[in-house]
N, C-alpha and C positions, 0 to 999 in steps of 0.2 A: 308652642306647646306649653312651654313652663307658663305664660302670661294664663288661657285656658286651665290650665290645672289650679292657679290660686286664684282664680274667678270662682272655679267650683267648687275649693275650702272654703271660699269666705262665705256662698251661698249654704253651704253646709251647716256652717258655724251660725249662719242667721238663722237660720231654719231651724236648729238646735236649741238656739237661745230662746226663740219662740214659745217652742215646747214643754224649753224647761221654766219658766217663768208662766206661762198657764198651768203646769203641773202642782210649782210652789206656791202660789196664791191659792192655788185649792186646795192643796193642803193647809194651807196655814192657819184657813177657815174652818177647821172641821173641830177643833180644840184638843187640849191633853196634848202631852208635853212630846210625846213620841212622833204626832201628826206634823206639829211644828217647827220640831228640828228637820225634822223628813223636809219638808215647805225650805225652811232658809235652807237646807243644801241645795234644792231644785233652785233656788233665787240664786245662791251662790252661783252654781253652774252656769245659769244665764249668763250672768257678770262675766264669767271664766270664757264664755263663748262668744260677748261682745269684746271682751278685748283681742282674742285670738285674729276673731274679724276685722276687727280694725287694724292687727302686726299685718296679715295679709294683703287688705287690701293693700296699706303702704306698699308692700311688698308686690303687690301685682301693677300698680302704677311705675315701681323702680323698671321691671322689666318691660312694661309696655315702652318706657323711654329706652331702656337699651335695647329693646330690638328694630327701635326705632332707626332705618338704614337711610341717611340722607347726608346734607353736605350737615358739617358739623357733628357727625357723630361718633368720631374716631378719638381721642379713645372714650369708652363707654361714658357716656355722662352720667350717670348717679354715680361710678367710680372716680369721678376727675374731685381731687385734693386739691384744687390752687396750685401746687409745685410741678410748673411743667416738668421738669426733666422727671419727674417719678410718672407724672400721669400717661405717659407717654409707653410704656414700661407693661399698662395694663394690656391685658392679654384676651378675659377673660370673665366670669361671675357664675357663681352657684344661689342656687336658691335653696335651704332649708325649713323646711316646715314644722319640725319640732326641733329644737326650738327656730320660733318665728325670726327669720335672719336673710338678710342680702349680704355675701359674700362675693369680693373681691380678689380675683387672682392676676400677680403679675408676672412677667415671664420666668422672674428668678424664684419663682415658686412662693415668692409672700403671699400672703393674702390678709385681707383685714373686711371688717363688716363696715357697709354704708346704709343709709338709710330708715331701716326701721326705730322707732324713737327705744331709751334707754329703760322705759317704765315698764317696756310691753310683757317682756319675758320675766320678770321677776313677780310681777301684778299676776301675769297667769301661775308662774308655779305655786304664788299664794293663795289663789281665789282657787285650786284644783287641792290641794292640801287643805285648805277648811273646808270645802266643799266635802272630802274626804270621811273628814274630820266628823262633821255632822251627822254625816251618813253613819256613819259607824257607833256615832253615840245614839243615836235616833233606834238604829236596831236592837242598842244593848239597852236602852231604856224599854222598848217593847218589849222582849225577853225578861226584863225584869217584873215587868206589870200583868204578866204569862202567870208565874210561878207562883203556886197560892203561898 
């Protein structure tokens, strides 16, 4: 079910970044400085929903191998550290969606992240904050160009 459900964020997040990347290019085209910032938020956002995609898919490939049930798959592979006596120990794995994360549990209740790369989560909190960012100058620039 979890492998299924981060099939369906990442196809969401495609389809998102789609949208918003044909929304940003049109705007970007239309000129004046309001239309524009409007544009690089939408291109922002893209960016913000291909990287999400991509923490994801990672993320949907880690679980496709751990629910992978066959010889060799005790304990969880995207969980196994190299240190047998610890690997042995796992228990367990959560998956997080916000933030994008393959979480590890072992029996004495640690847990620790594997798999998704270190860029992914700090790249989207940035591309989602000037994404933001834009958006809000974009309006206050319209508002300003309003007011005789």
């Amino acid at each position: 079910m979890s492998f299924l459900l981060s099939l369906l964020f990442v196809v969401i997040a495609v389809v998102s970044g789609v949208a918003f990347l044909g929304a940003g290019l049109a705007a970007l085209g239309r000129g004046g400085l309001a239309p524009s910032l409007r544009g690089l938020a939408y291109v922002v956002a893209a960016g913000a929903a291909a990287v999400y995609a991509w923490g994801m898919l990672v993320v949907a490939g880690a679980v496709l191998t751990a629910e992978d049930g066959g010889t060799d798959s005790s304990p969880i592979i995207p969980c196994r550290t190299g240190v047998t006596a610890s690997d042995y120990r796992i228990d367990d794995y959560r998956v997080w969606y916000v933030p994008v994360r393959f979480v590890c549990h072992r029996n004495d209740g640690s847990t620790y992240d594997r798999e998704v790369p270190g860029y992914v989560n700090p790249t989207l909190a940035a591309l989602a904050a000037t994404g933001v960012g834009l958006g809000v100058s974009a309006r206050f620039v319209d508002e300003r160009a309003r007011k005789p």
